[in-house]
MDTraj code that builds the backbone (N, CA, C; nanometers):
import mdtraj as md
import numpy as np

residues = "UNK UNK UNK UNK UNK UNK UNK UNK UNK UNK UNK UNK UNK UNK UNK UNK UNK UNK UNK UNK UNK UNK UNK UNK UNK UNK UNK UNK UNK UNK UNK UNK UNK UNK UNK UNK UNK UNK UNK UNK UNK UNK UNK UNK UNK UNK UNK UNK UNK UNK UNK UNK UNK UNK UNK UNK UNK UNK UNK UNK UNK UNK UNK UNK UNK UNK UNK UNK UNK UNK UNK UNK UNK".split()
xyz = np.array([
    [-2.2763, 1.4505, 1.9579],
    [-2.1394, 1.4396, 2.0051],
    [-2.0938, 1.5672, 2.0744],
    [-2.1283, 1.6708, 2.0556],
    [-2.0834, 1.7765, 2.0857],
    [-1.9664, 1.8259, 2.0344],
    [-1.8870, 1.8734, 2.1684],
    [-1.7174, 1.8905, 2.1242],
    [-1.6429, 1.8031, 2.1912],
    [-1.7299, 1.6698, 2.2286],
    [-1.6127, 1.5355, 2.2605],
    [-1.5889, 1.4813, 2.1318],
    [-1.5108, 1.4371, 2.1207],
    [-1.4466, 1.3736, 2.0474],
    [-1.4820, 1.2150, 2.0267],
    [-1.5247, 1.1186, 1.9055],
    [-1.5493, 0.9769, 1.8652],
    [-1.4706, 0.9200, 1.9045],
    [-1.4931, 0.7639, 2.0111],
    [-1.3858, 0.7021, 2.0315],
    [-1.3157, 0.6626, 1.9380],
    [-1.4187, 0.6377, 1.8071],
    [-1.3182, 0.5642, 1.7027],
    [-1.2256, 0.6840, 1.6392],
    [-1.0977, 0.6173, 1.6352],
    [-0.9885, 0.7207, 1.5519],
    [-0.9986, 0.8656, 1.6075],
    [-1.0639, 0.8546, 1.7425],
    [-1.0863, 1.0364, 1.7846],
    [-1.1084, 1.1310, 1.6861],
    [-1.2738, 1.0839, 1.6096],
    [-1.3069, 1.1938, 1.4937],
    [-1.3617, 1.2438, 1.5729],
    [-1.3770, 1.4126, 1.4813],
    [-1.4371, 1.5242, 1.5434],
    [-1.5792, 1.5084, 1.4900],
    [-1.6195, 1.4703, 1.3743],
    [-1.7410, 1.4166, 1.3562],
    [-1.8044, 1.3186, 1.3122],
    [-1.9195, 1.2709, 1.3491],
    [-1.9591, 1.1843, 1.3226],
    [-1.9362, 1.0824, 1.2021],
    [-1.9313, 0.9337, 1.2306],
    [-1.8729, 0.8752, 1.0685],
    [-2.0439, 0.8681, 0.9892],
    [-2.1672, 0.8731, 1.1008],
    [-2.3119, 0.8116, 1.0782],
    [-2.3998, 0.9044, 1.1360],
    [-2.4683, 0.9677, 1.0550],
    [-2.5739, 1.0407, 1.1365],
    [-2.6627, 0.9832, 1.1912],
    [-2.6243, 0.8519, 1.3155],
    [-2.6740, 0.7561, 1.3718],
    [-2.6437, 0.7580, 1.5406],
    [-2.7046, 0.6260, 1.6021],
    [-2.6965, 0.6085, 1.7352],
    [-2.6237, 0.4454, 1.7343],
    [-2.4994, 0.4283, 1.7683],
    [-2.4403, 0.3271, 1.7280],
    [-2.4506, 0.2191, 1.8441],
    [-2.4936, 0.1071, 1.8318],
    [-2.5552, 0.0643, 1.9748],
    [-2.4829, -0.0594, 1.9637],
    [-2.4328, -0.1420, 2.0875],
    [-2.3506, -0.2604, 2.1360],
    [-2.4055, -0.2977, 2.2421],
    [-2.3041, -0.4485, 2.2415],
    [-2.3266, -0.5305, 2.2731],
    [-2.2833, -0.5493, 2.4160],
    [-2.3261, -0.5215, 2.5084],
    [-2.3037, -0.5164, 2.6815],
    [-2.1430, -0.5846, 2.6431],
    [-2.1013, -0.7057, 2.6170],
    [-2.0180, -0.7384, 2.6580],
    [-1.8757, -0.6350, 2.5197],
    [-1.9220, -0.5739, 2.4591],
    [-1.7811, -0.4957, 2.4085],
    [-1.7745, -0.3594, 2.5061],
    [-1.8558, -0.3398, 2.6007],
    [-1.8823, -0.1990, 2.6429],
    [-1.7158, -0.1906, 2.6864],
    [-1.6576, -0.2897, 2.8000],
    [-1.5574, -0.2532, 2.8451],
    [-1.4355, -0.2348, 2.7373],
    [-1.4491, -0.2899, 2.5839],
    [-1.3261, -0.2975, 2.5186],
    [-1.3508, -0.1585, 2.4520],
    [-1.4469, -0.0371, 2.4548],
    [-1.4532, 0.1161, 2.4053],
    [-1.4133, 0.1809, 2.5572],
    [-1.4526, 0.1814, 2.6584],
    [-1.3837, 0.2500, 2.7477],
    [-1.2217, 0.2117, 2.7905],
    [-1.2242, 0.1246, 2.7774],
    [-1.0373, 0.0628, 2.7256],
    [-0.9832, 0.1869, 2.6032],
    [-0.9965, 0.1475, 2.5187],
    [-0.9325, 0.2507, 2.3824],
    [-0.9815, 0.3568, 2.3827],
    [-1.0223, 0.4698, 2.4980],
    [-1.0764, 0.5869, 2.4671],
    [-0.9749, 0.6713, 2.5199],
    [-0.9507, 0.7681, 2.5116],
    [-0.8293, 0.8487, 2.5885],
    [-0.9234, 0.9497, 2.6814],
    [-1.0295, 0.9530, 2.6797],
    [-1.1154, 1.0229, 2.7984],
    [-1.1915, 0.9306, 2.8533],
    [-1.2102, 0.9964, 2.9948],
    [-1.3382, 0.9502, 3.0497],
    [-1.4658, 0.9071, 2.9861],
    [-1.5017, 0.7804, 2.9689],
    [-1.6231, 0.7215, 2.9130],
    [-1.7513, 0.6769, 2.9663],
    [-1.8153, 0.7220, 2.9324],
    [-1.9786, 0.6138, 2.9989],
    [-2.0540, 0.5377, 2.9223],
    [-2.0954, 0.4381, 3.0461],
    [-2.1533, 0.3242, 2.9609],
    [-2.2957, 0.3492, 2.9926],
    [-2.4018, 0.3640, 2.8454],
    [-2.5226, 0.3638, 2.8776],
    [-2.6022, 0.2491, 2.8373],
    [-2.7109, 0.2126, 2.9440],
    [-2.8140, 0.0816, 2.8872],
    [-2.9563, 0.1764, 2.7859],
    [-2.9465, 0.1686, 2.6896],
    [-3.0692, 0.1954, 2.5843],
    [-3.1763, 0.0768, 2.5607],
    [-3.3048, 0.1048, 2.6030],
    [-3.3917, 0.0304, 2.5808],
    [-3.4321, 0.0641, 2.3950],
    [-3.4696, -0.0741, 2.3607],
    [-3.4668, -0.0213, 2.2083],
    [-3.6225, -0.0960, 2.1619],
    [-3.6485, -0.1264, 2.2756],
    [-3.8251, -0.1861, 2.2368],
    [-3.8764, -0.0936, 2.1807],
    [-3.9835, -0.1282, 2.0097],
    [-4.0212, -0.0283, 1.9465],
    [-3.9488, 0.0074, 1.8932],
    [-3.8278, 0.0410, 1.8528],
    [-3.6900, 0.1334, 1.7662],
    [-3.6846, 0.0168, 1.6426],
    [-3.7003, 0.1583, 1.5584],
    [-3.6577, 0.0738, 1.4324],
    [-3.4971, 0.0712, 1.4754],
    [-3.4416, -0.0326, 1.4308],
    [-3.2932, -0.0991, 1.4117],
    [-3.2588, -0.1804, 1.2981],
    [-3.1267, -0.0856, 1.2755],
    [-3.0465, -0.1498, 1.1133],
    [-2.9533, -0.1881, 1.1643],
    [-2.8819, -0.2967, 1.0655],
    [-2.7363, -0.3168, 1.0557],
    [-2.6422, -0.2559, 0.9918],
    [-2.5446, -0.2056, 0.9807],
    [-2.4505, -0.0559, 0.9691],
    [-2.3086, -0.1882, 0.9551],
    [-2.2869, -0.2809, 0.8595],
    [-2.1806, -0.3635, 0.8802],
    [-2.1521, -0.4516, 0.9780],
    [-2.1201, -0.4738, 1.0799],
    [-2.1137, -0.5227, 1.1900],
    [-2.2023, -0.4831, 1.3121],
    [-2.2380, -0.3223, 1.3609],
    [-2.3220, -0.2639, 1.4112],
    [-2.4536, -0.2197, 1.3694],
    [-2.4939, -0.2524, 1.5238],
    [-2.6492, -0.2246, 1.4976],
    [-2.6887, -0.0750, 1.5481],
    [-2.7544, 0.0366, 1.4899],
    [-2.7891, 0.1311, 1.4382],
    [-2.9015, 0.2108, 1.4720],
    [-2.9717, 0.3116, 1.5049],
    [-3.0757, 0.3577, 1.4991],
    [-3.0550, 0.4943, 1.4803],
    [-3.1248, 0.5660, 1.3523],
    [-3.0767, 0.6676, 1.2672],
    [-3.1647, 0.7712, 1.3401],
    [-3.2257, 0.8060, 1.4502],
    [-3.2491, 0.9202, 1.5173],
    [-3.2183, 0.9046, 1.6693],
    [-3.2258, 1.0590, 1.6994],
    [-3.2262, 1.0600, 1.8196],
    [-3.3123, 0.9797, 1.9618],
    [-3.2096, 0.9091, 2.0457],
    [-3.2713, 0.8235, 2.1554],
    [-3.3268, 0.8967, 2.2813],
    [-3.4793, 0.8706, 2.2647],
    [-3.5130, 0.9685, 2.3955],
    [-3.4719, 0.9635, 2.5621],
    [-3.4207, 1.0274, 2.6258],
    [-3.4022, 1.0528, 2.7213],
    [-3.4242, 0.9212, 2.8621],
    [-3.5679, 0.9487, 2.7821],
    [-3.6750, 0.7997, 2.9008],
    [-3.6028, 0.6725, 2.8714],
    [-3.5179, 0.6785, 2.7679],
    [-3.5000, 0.5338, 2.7288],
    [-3.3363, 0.5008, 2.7631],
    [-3.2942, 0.5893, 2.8053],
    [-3.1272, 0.5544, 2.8201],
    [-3.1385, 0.5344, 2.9914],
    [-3.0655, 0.4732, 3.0375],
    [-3.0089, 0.4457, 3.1772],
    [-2.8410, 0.4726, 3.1617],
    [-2.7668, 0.5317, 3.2970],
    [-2.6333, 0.5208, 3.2783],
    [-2.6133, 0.4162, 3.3780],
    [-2.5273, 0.3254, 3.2827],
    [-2.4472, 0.1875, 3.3492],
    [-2.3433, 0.1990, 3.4052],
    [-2.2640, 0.2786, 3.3927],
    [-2.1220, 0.3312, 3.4541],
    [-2.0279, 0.4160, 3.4115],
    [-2.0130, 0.4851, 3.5046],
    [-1.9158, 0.5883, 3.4440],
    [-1.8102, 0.5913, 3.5007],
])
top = md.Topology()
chain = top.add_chain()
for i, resn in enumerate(residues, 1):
    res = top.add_residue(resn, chain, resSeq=i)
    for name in ("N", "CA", "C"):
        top.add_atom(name, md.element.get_by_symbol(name[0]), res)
traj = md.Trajectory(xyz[None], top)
């Protein structure tokens, strides 16, 4: 995260020492409720272990580089 700020509730840190991953079609309802500039990234997750985290799906390390695309910013 750095020193941006979580869209959710604008925490300063993390709620999951995770990679919180969605569903193409909620992308536009987090850049809606964010009070900054947001980007939308496509993560390939072939191979990634993936949990369920309540409603969200999850992957508890870092996503390499090769595997993210930016969808829009």
């Amino acid at each position: 995260m750095g020193i941006a700020p979580g869209i959710a509730r604008n925490q300063r840190k993390p709620e999951l020492e995770a990679v919180f991953l969605g569903d193409p079609d909620e992308a536009d309802f987090f850049v809606r409720i964010s009070d900054l500039p947001t980007d939308v990234w496509e993560v390939d997750i072939n191979g990634l272990w993936i949990e369920k985290y309540g409603s969200w799906l999850i992957h508890r390390k870092a996503i390499l580089p090769s595997r993210i695309r930016l969808l829009d910013r």
